[in-house]
PDB file of N, CA, C and O in Angstrom:
ATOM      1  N   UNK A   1     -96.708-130.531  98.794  1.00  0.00           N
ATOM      2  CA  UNK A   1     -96.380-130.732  97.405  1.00  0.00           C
ATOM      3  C   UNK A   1     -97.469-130.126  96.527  1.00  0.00           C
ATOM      4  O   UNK A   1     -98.692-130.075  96.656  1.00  0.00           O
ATOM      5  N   UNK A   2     -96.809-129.778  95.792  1.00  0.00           N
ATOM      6  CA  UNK A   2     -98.017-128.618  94.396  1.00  0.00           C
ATOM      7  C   UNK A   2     -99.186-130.005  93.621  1.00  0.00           C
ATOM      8  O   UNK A   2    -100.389-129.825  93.432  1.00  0.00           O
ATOM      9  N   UNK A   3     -98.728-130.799  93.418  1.00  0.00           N
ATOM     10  CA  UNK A   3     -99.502-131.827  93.071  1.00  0.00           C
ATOM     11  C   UNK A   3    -100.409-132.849  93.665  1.00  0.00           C
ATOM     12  O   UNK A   3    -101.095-133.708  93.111  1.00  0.00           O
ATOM     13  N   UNK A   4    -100.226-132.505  95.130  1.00  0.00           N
ATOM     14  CA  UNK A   4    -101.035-133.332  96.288  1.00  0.00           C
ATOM     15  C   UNK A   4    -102.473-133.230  96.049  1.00  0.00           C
ATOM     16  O   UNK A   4    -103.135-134.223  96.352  1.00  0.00           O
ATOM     17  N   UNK A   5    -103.143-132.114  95.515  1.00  0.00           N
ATOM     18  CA  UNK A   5    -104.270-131.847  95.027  1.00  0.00           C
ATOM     19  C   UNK A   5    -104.597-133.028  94.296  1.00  0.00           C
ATOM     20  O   UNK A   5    -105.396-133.914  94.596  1.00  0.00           O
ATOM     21  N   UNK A   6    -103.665-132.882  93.024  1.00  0.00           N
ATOM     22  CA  UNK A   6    -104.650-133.549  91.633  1.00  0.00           C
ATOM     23  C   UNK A   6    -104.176-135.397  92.395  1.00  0.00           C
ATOM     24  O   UNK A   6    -104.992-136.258  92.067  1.00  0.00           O
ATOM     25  N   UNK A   7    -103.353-135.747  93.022  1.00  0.00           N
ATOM     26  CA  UNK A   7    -103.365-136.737  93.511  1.00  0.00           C
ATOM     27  C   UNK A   7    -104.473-137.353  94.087  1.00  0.00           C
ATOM     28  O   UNK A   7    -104.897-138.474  93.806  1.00  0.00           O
ATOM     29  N   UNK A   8    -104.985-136.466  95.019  1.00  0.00           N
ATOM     30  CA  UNK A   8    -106.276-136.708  96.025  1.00  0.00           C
ATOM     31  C   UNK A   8    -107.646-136.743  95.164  1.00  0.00           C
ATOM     32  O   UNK A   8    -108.321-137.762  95.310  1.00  0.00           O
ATOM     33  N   UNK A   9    -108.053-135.918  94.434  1.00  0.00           N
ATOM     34  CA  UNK A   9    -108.724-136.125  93.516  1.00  0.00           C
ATOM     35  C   UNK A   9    -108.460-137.109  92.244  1.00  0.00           C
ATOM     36  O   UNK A   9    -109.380-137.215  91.433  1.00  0.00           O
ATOM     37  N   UNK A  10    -107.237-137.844  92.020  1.00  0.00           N
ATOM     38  CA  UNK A  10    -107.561-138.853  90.830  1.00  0.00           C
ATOM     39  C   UNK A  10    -107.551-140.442  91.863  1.00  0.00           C
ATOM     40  O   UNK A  10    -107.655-141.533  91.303  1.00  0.00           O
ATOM     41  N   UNK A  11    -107.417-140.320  93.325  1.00  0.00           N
ATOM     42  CA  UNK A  11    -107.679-141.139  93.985  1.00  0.00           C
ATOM     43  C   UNK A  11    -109.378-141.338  94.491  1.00  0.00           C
ATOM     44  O   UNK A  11    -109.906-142.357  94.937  1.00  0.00           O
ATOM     45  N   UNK A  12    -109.895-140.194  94.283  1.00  0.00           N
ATOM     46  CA  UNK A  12    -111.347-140.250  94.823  1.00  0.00           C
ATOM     47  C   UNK A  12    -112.185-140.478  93.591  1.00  0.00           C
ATOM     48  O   UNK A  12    -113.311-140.945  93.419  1.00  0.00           O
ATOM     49  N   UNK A  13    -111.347-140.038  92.870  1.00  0.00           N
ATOM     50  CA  UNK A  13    -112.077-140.499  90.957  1.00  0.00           C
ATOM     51  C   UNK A  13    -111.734-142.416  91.165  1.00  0.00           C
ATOM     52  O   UNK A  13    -112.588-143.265  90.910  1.00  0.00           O
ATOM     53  N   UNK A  14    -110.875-142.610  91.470  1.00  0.00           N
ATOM     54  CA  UNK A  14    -110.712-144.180  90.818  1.00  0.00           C
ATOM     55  C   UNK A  14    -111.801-144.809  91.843  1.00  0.00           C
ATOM     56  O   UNK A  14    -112.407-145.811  91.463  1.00  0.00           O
ATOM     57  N   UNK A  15    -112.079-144.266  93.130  1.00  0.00           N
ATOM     58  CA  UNK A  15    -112.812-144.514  94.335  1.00  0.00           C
ATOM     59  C   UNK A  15    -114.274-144.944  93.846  1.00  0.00           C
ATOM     60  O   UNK A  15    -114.897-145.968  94.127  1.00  0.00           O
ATOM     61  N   UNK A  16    -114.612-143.953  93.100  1.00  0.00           N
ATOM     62  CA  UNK A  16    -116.149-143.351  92.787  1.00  0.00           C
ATOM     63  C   UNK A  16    -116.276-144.560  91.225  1.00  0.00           C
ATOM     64  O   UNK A  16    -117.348-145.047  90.865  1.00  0.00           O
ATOM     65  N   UNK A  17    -115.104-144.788  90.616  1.00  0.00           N
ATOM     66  CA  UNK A  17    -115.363-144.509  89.474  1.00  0.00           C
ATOM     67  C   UNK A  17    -115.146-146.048  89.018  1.00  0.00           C
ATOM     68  O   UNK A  17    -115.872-146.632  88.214  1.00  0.00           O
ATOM     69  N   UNK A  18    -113.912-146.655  89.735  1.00  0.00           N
ATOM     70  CA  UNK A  18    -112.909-148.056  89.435  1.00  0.00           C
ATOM     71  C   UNK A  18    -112.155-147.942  88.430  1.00  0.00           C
ATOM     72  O   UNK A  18    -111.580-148.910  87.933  1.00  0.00           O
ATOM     73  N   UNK A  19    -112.054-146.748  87.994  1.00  0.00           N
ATOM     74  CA  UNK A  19    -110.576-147.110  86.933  1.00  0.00           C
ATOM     75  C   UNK A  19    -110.105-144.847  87.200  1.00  0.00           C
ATOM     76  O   UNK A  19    -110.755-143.920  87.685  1.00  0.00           O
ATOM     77  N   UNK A  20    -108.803-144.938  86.601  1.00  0.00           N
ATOM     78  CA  UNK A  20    -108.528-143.532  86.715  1.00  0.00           C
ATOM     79  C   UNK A  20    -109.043-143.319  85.286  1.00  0.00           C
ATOM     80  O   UNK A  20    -109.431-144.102  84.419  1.00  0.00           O
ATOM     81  N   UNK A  21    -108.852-141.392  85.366  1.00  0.00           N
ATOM     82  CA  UNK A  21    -109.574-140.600  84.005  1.00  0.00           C
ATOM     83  C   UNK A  21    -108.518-141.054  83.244  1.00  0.00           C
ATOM     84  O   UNK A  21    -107.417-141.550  83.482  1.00  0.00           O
ATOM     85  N   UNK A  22    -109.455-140.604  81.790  1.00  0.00           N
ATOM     86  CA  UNK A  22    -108.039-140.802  80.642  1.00  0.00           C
ATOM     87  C   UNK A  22    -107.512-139.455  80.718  1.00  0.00           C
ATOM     88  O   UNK A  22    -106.284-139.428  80.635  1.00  0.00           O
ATOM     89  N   UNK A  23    -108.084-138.313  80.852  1.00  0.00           N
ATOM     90  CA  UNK A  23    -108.002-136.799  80.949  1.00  0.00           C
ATOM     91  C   UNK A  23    -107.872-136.470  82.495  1.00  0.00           C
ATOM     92  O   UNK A  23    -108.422-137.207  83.313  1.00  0.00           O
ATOM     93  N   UNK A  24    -106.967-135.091  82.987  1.00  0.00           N
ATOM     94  CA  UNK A  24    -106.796-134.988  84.169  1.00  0.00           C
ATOM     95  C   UNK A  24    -108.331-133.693  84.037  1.00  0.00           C
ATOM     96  O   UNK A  24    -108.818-133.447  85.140  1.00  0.00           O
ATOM     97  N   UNK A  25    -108.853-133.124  83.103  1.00  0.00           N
ATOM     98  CA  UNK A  25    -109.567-132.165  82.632  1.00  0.00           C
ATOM     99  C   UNK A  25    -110.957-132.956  83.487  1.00  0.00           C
ATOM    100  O   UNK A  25    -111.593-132.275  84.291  1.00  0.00           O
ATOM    101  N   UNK A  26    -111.377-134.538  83.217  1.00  0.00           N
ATOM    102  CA  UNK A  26    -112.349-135.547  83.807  1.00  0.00           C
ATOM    103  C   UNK A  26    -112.151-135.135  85.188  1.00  0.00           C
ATOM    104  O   UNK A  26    -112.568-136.068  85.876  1.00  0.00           O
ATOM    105  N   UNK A  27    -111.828-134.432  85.748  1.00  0.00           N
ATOM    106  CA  UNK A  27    -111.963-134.542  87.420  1.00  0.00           C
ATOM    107  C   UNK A  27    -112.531-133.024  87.914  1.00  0.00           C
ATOM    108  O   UNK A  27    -112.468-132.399  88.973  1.00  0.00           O
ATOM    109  N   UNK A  28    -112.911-132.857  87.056  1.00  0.00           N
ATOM    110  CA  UNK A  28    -113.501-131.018  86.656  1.00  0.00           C
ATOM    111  C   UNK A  28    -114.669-131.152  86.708  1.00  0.00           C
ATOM    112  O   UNK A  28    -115.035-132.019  85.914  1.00  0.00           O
ATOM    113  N   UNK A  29    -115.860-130.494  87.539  1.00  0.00           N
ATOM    114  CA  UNK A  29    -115.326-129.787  88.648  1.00  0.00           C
ATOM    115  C   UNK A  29    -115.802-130.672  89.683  1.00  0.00           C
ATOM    116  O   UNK A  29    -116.018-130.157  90.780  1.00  0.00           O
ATOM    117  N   UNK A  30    -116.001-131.883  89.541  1.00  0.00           N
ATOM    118  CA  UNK A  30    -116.584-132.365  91.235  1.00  0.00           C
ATOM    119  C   UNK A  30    -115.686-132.775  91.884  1.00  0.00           C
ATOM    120  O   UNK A  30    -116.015-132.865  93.067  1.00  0.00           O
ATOM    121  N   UNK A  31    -114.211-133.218  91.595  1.00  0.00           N
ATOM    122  CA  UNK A  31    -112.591-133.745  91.939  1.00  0.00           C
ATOM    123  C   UNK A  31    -112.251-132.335  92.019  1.00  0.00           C
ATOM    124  O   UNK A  31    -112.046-132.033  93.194  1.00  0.00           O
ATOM    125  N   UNK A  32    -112.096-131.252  91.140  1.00  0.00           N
ATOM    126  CA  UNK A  32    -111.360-130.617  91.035  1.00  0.00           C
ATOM    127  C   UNK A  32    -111.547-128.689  90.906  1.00  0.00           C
ATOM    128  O   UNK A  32    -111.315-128.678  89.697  1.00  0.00           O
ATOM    129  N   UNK A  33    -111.640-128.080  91.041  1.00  0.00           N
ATOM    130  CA  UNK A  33    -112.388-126.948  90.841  1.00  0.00           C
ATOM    131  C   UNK A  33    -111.153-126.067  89.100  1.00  0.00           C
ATOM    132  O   UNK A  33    -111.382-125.432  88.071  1.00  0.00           O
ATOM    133  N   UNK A  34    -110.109-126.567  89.734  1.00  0.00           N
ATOM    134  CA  UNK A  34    -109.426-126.599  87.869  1.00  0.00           C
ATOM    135  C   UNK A  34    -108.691-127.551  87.954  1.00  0.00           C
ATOM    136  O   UNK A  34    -108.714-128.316  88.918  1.00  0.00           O
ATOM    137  N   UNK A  35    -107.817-127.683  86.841  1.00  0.00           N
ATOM    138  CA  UNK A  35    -106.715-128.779  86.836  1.00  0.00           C
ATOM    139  C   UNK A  35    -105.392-127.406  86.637  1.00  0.00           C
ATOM    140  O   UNK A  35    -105.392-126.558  85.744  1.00  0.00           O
ATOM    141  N   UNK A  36    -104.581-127.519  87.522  1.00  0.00           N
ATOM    142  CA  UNK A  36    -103.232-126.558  87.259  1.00  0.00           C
ATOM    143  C   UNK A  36    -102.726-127.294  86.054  1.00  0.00           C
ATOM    144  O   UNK A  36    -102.836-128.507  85.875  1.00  0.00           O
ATOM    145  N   UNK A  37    -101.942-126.100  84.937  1.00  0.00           N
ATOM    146  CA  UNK A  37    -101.074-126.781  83.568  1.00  0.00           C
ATOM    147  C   UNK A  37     -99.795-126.576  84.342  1.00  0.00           C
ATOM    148  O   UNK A  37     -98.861-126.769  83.562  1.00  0.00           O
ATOM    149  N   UNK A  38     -99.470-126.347  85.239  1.00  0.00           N
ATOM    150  CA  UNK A  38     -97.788-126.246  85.700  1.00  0.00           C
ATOM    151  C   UNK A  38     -97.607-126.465  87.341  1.00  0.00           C
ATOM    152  O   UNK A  38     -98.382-125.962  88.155  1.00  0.00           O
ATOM    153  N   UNK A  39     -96.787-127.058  87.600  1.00  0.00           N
ATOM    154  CA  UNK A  39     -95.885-126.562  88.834  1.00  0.00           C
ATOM    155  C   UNK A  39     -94.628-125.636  88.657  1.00  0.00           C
ATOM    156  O   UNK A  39     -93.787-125.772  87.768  1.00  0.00           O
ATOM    157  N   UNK A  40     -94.627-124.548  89.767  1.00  0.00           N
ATOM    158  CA  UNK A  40     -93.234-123.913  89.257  1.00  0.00           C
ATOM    159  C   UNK A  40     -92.488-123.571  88.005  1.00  0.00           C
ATOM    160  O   UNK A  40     -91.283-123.709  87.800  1.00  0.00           O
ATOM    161  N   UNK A  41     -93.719-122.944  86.933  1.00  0.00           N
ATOM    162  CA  UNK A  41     -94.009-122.700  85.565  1.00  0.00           C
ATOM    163  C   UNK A  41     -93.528-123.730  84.825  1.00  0.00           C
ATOM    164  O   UNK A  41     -93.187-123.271  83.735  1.00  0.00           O
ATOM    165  N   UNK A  42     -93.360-124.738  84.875  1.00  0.00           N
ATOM    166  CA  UNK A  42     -93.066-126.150  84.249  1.00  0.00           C
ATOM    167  C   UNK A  42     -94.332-126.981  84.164  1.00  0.00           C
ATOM    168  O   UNK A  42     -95.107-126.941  85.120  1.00  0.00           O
ATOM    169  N   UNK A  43     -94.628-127.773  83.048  1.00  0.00           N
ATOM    170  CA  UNK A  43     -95.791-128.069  82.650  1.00  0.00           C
ATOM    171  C   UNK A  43     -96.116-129.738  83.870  1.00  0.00           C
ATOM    172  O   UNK A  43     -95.377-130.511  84.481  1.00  0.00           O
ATOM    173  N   UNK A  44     -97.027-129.648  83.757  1.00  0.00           N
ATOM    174  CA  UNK A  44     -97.652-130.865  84.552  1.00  0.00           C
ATOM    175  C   UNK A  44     -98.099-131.902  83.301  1.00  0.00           C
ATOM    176  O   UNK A  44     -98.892-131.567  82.421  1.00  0.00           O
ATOM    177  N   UNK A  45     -97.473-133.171  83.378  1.00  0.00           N
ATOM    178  CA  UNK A  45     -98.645-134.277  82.542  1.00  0.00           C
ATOM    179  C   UNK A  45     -98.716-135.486  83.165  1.00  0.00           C
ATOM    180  O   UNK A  45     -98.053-136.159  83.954  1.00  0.00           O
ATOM    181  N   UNK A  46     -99.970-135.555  82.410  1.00  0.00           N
ATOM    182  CA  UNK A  46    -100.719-136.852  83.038  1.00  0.00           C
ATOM    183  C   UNK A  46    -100.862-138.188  82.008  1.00  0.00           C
ATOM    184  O   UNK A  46    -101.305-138.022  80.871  1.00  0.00           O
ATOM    185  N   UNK A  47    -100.538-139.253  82.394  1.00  0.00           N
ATOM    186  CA  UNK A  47    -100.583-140.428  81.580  1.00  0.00           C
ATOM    187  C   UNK A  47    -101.377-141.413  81.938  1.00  0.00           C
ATOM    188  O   UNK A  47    -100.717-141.915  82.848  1.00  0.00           O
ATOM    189  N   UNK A  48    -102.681-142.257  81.818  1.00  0.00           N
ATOM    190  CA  UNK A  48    -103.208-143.324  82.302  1.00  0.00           C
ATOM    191  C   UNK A  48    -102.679-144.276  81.307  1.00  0.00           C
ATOM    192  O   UNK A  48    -102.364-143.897  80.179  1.00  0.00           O
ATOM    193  N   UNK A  49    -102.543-145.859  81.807  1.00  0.00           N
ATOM    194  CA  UNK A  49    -102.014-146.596  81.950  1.00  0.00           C
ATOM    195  C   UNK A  49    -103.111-147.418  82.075  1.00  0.00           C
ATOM    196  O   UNK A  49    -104.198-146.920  82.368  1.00  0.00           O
ATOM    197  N   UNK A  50    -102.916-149.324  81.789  1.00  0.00           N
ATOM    198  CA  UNK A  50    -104.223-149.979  81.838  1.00  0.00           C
ATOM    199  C   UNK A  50    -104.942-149.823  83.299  1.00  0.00           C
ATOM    200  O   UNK A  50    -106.168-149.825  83.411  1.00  0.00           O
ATOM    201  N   UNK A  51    -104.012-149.680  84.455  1.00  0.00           N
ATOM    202  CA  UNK A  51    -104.724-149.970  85.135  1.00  0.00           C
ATOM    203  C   UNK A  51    -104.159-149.168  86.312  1.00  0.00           C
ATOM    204  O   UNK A  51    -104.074-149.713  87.413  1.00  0.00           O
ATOM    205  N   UNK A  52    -103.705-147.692  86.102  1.00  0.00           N
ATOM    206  CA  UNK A  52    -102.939-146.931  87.165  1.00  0.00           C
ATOM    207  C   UNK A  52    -102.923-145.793  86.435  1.00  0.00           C
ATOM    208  O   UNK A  52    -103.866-145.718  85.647  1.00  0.00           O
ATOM    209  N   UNK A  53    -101.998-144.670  86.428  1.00  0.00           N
ATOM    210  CA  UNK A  53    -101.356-143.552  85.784  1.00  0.00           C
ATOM    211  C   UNK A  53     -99.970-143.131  86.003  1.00  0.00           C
ATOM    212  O   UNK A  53     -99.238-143.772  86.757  1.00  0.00           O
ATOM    213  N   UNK A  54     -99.506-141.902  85.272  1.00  0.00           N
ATOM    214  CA  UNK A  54     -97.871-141.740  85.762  1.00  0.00           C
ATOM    215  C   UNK A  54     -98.592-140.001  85.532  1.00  0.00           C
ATOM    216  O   UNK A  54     -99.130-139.651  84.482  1.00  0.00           O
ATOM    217  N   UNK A  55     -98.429-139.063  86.816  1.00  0.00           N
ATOM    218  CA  UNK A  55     -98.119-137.904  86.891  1.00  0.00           C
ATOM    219  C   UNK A  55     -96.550-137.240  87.652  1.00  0.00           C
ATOM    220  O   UNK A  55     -95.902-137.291  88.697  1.00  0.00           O
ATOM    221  N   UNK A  56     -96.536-136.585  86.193  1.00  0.00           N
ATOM    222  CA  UNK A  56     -94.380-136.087  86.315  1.00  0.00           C
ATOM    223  C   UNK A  56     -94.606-134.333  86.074  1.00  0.00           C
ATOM    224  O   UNK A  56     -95.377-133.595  85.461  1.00  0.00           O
ATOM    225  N   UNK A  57     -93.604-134.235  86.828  1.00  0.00           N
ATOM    226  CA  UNK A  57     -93.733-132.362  86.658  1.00  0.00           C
ATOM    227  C   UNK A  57     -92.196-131.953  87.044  1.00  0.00           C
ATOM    228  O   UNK A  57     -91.610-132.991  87.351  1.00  0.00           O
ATOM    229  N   UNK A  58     -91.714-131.321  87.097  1.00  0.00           N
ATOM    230  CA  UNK A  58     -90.471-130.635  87.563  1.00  0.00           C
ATOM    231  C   UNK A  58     -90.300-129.418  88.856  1.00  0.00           C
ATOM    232  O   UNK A  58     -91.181-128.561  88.931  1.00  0.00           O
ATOM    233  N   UNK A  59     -89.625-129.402  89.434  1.00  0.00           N
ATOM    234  CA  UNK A  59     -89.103-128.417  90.456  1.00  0.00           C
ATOM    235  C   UNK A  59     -88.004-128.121  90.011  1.00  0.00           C
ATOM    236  O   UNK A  59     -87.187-128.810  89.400  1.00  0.00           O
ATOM    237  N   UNK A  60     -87.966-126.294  90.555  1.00  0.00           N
ATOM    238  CA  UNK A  60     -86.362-126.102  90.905  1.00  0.00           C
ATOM    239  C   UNK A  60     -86.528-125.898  92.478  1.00  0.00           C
ATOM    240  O   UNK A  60     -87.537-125.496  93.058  1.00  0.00           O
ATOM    241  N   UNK A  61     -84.887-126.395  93.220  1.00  0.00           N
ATOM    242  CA  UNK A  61     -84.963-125.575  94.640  1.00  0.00           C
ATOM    243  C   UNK A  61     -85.252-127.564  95.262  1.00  0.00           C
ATOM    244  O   UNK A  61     -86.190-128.332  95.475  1.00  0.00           O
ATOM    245  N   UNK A  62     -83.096-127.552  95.328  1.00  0.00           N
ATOM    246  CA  UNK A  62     -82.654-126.942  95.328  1.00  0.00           C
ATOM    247  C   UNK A  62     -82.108-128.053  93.836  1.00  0.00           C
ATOM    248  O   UNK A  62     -82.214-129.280  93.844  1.00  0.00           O
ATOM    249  N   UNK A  63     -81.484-127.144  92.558  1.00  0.00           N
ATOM    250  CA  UNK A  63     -81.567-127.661  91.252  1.00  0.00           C
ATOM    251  C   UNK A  63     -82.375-127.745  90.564  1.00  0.00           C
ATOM    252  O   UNK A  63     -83.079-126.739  90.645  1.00  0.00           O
ATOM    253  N   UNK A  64     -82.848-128.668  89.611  1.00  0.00           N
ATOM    254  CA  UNK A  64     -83.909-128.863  88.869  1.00  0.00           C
ATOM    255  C   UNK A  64     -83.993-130.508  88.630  1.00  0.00           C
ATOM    256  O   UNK A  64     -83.147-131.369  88.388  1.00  0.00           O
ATOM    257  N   UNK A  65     -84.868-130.512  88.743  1.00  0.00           N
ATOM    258  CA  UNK A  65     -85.601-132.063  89.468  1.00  0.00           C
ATOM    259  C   UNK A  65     -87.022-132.463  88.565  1.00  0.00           C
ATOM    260  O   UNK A  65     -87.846-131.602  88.259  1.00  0.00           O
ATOM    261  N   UNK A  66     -87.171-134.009  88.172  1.00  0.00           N
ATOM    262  CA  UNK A  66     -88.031-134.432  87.728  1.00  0.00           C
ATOM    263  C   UNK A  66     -88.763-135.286  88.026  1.00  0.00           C
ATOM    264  O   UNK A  66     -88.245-136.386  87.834  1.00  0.00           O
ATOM    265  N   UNK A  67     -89.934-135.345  88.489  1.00  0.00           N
ATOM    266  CA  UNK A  67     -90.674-136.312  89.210  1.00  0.00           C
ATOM    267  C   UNK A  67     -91.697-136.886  88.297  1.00  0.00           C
ATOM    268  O   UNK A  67     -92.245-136.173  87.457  1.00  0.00           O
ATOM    269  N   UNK A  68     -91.932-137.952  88.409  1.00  0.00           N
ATOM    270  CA  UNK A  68     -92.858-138.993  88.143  1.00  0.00           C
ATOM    271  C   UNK A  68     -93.698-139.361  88.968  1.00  0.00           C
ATOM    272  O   UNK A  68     -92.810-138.986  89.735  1.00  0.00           O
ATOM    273  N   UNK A  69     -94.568-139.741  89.647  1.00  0.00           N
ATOM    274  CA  UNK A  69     -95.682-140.261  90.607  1.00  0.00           C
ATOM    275  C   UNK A  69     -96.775-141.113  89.818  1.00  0.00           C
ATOM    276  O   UNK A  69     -97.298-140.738  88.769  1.00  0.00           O
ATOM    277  N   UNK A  70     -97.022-142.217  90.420  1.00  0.00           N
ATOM    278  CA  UNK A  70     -97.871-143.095  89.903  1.00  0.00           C
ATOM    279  C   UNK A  70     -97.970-144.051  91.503  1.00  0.00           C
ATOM    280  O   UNK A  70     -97.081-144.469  92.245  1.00  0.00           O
ATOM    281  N   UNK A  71     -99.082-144.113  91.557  1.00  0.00           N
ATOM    282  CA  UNK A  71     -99.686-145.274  92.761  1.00  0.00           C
ATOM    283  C   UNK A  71     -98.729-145.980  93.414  1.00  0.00           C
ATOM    284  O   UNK A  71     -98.936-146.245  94.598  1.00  0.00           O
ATOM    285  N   UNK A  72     -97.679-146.358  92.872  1.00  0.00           N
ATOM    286  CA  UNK A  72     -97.103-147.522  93.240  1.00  0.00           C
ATOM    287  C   UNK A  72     -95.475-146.942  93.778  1.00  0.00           C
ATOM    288  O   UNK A  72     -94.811-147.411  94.702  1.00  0.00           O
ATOM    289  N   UNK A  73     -95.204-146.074  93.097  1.00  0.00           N
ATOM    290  CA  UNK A  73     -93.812-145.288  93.566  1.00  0.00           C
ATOM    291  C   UNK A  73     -93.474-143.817  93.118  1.00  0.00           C
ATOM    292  O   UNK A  73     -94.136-143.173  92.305  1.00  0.00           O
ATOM    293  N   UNK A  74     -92.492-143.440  93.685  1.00  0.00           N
ATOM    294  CA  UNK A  74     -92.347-142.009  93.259  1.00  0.00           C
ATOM    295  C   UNK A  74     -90.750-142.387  92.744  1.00  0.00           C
ATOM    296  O   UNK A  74     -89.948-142.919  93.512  1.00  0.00           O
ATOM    297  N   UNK A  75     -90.334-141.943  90.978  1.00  0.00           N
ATOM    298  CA  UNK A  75     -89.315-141.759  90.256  1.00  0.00           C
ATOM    299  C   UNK A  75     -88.891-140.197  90.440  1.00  0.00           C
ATOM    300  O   UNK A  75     -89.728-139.320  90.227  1.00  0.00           O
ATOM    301  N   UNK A  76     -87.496-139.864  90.864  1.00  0.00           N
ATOM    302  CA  UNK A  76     -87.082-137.957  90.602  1.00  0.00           C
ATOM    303  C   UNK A  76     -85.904-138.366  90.742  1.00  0.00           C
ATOM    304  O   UNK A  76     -85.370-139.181  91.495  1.00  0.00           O
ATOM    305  N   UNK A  77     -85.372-137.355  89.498  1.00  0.00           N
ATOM    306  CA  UNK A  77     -84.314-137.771  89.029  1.00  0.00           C
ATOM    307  C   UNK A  77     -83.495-136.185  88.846  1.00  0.00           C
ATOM    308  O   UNK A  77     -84.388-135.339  88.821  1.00  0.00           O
ATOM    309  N   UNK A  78     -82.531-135.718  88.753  1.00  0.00           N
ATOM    310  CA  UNK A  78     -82.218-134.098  88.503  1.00  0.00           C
ATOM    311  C   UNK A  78     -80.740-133.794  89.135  1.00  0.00           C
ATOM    312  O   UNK A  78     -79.956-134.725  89.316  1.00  0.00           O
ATOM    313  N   UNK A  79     -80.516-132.913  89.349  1.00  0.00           N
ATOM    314  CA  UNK A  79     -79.947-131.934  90.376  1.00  0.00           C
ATOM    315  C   UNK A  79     -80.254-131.684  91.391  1.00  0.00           C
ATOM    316  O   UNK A  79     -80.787-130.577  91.465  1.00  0.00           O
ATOM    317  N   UNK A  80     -80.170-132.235  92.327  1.00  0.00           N
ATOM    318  CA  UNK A  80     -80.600-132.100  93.870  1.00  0.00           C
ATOM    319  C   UNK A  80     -79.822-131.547  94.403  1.00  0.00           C
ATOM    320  O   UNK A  80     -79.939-131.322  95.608  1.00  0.00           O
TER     321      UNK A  80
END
């Protein structure tokens, strides 16, 4: 998955840190060497939350598909 990266790094941030970034930009560069603005030229965002986050991005293939990810579950919703 294109986002497995910034996953692993906002897990080693909450590790190091006890809470996630408010910015996915905060994991630059010792988490992260950049932060990607897209998957599959569709924008990537990041939301923290009191005490978690929600990262959602889109795919096509096969349709066009919207994902959500946050600690606790994965939301995708689309054309499959």
């Amino acid at each position: 998955m294109a986002c497995a990266p910034i996953i692993e790094a906002l897990n080693k941030y909450h590790e190091s840190n006890g809470a996630y970034p408010e910015s996915l930009q905060e994991l630059v560069p010792e988490y992260l060497a950049e932060v990607p603005d897209s998957v599959n030229d569709a924008p990537i965002t990041y939301s923290k939350t009191e005490e978690s986050y929600a990262l959602s991005f889109s795919y096509i293939g096969p349709g066009l598909n919207y994902c959500t990810y946050s600690p606790s579950e994965w939301k995708c919703s689309g054309a499959y």
